[in-house]
PyMOL commands that place a pseudoatom at each C-alpha (Angstrom):
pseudoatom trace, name=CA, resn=UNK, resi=1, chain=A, elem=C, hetatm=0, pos=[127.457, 78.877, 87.042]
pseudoatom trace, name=CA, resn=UNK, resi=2, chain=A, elem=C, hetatm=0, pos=[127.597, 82.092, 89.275]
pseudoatom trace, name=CA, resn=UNK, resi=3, chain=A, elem=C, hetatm=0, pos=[124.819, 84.015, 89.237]
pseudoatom trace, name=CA, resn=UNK, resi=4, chain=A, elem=C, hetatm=0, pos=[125.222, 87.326, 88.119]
pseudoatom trace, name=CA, resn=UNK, resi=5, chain=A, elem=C, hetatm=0, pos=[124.304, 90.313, 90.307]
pseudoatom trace, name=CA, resn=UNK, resi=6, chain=A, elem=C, hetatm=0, pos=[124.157, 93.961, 90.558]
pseudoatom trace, name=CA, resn=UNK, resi=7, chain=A, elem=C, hetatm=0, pos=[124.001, 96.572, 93.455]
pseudoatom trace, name=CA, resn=UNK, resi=8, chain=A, elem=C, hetatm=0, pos=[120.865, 98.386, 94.321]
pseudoatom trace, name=CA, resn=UNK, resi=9, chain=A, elem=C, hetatm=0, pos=[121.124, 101.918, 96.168]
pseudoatom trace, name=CA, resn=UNK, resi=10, chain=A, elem=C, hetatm=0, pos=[118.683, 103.351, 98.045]
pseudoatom trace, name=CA, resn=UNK, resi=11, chain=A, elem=C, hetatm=0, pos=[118.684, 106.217, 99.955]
pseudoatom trace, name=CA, resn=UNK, resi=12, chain=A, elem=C, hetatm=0, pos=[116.358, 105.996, 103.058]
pseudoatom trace, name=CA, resn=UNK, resi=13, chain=A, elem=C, hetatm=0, pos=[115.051, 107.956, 106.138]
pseudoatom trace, name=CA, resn=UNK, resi=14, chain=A, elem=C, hetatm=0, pos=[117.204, 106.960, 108.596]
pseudoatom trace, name=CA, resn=UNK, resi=15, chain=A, elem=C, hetatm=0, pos=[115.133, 106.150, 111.899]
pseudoatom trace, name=CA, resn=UNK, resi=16, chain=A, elem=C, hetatm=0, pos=[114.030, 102.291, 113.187]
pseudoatom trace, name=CA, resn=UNK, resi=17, chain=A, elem=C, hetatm=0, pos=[112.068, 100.301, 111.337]
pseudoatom trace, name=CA, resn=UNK, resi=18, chain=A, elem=C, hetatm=0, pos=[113.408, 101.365, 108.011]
pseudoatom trace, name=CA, resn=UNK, resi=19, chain=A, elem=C, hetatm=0, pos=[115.437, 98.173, 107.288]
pseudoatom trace, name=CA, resn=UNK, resi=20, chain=A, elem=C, hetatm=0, pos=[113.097, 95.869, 108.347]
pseudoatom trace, name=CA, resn=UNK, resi=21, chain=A, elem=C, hetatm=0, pos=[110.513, 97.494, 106.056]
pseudoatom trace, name=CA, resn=UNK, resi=22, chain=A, elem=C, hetatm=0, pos=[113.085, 97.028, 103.250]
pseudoatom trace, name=CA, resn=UNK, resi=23, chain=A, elem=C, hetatm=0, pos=[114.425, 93.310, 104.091]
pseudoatom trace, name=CA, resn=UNK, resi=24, chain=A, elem=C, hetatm=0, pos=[110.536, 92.348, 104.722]
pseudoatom trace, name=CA, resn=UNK, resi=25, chain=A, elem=C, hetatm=0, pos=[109.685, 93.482, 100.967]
pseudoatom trace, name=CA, resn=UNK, resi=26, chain=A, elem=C, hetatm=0, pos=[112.559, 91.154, 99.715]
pseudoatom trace, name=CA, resn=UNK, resi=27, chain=A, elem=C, hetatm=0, pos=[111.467, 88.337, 102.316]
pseudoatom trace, name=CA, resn=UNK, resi=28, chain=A, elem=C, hetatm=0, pos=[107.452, 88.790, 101.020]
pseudoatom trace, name=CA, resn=UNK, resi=29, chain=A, elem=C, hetatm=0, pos=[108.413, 88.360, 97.241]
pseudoatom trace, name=CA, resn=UNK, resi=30, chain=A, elem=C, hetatm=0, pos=[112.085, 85.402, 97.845]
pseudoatom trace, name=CA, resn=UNK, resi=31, chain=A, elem=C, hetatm=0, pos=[114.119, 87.850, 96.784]
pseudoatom trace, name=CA, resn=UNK, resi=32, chain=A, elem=C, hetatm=0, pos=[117.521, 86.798, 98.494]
pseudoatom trace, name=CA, resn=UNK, resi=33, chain=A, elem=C, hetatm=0, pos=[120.227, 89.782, 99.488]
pseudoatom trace, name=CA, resn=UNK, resi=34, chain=A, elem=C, hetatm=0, pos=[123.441, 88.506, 99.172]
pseudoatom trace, name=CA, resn=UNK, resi=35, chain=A, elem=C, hetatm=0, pos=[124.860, 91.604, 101.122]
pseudoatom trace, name=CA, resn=UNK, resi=36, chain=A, elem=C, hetatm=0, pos=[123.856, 95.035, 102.870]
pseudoatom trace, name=CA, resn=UNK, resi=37, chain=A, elem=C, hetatm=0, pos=[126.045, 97.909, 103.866]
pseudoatom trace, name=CA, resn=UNK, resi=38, chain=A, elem=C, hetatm=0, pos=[124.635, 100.938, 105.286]
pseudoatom trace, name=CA, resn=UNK, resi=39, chain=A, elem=C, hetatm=0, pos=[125.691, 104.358, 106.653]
pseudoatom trace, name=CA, resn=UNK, resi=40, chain=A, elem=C, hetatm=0, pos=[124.040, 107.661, 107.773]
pseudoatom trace, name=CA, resn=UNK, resi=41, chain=A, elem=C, hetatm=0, pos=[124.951, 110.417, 105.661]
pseudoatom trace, name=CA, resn=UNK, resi=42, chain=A, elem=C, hetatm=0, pos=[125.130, 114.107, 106.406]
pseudoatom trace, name=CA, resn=UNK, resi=43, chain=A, elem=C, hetatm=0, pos=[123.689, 115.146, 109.604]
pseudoatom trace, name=CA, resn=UNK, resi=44, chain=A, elem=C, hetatm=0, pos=[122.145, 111.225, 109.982]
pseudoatom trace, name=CA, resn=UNK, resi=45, chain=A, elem=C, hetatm=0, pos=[118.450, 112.346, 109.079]
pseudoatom trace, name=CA, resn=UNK, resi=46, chain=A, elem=C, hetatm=0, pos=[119.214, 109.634, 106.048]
pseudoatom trace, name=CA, resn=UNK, resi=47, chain=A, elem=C, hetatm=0, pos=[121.367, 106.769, 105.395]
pseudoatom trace, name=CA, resn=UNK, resi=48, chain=A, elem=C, hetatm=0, pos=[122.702, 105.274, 102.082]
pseudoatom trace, name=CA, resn=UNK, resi=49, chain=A, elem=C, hetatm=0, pos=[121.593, 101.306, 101.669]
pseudoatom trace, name=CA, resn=UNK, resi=50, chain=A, elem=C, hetatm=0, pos=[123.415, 99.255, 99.377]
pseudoatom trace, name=CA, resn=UNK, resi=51, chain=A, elem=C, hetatm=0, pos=[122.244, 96.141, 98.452]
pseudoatom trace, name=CA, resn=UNK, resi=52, chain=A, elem=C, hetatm=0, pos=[123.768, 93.205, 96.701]
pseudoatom trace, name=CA, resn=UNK, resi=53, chain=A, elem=C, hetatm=0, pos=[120.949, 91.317, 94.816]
pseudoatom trace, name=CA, resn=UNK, resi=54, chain=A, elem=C, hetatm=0, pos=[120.899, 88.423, 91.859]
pseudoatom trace, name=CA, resn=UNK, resi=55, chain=A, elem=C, hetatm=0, pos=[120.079, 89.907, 88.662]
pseudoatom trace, name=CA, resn=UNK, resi=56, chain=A, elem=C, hetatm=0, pos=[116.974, 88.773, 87.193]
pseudoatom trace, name=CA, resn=UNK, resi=57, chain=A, elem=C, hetatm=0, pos=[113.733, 89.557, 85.697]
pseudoatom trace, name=CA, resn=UNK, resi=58, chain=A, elem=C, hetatm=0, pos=[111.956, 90.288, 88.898]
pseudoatom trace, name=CA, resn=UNK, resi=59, chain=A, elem=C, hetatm=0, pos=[114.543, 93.356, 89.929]
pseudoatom trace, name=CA, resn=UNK, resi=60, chain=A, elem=C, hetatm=0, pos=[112.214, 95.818, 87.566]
pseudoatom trace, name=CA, resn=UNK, resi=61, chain=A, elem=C, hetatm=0, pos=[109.595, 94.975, 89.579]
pseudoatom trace, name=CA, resn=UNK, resi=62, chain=A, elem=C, hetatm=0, pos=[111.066, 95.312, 93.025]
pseudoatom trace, name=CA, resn=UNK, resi=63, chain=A, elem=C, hetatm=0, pos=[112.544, 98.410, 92.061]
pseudoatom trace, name=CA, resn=UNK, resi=64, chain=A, elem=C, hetatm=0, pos=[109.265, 99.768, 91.509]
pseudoatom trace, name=CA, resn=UNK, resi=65, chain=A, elem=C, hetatm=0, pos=[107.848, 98.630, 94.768]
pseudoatom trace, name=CA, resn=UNK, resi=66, chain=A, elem=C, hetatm=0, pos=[110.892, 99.750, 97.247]
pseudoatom trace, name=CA, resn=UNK, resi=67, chain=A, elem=C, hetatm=0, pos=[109.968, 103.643, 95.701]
pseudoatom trace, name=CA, resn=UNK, resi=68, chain=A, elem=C, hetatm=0, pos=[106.546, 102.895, 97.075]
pseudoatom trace, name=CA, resn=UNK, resi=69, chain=A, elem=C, hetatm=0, pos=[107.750, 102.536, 100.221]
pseudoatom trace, name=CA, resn=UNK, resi=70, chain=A, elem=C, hetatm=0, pos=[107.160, 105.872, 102.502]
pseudoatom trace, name=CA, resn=UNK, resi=71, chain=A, elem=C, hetatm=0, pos=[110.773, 105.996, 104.105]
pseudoatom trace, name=CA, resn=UNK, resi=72, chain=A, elem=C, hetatm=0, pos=[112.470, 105.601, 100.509]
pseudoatom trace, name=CA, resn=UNK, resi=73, chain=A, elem=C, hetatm=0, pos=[113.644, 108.731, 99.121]
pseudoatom trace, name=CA, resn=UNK, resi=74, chain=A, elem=C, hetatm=0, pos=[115.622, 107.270, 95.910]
pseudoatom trace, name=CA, resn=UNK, resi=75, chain=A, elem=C, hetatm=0, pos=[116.117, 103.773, 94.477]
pseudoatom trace, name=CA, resn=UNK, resi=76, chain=A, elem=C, hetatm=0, pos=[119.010, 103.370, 92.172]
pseudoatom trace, name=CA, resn=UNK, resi=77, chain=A, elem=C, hetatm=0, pos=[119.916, 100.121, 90.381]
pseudoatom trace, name=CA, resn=UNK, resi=78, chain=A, elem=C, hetatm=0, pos=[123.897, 100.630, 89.968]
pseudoatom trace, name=CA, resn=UNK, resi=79, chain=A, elem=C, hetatm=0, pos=[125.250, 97.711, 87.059]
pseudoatom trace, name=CA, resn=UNK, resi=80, chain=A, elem=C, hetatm=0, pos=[128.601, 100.042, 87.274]
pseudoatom trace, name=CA, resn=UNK, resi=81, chain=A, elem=C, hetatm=0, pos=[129.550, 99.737, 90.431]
pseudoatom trace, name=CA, resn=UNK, resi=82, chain=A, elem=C, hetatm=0, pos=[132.363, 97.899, 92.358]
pseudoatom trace, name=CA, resn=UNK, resi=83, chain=A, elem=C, hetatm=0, pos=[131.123, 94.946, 93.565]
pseudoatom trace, name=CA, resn=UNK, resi=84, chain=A, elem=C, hetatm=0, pos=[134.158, 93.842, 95.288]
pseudoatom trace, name=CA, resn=UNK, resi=85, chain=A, elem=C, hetatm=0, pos=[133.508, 96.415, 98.356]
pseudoatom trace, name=CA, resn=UNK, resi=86, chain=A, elem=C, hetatm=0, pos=[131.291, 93.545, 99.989]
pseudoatom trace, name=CA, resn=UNK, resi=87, chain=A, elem=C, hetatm=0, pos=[134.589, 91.348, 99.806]
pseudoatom trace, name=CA, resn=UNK, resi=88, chain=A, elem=C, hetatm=0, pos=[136.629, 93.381, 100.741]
pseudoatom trace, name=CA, resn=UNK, resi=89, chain=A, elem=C, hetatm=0, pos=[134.901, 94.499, 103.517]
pseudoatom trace, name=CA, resn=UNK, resi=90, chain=A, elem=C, hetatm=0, pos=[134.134, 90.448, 104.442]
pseudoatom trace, name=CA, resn=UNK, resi=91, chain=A, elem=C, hetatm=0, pos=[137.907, 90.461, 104.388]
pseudoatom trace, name=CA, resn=UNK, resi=92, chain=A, elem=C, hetatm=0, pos=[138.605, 93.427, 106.700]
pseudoatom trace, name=CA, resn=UNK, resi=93, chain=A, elem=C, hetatm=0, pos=[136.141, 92.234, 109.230]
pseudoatom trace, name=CA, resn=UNK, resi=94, chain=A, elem=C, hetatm=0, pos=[137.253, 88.386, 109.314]
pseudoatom trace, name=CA, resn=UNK, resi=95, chain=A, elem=C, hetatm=0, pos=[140.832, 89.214, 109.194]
pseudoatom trace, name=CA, resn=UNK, resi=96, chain=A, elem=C, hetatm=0, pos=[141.584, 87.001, 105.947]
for i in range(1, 96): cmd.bond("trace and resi %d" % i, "trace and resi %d" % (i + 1))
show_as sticks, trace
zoom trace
């Protein structure tokens, strides 16, 4: 049975560090990210995260903990997006 996930968006302070501080909050708690795309927006002071996670009862609580974080300016759990960007993207870079 496929396990059912959902797309977190965050929108971060874009300097180094940032993702690390982000993956290392997943990596603290075994949350697993199944995928991460991520762009500067505007004039590149921030960039747009989004993250592919499972859905299950601990996403509350790591939703609450990423806005804690100092470089996070918004956290965004997003059941209505198109999931099928990661694969197509997967697709584009791989050729298949």
């Amino acid at each position: 049975m496929k396990i059912p996930t959902t797309i977190v968006e965050l929108v971060v302070n874009n300097h180094a560090g940032v993702m690390s501080h982000v993956t290392g909050l997943f990596s603290r708690r075994s949350f697993n990210m199944e995928a991460i795309l991520c762009a500067p927006v505007g004039d590149g002071e921030t960039s747009r995260m989004y993250l592919l996670v499972n859905r299950d009862e601990r996403l509350p609580q790591i939703t609450k903990q990423l806005e804690k974080l100092y470089d996070v300016q918004s956290v965004r759990v997003r059941d209505d997006a198109d999931h099928t960007v990661f694969a197509r993207i997967e697709e584009l870079l791989t050729g298949k």
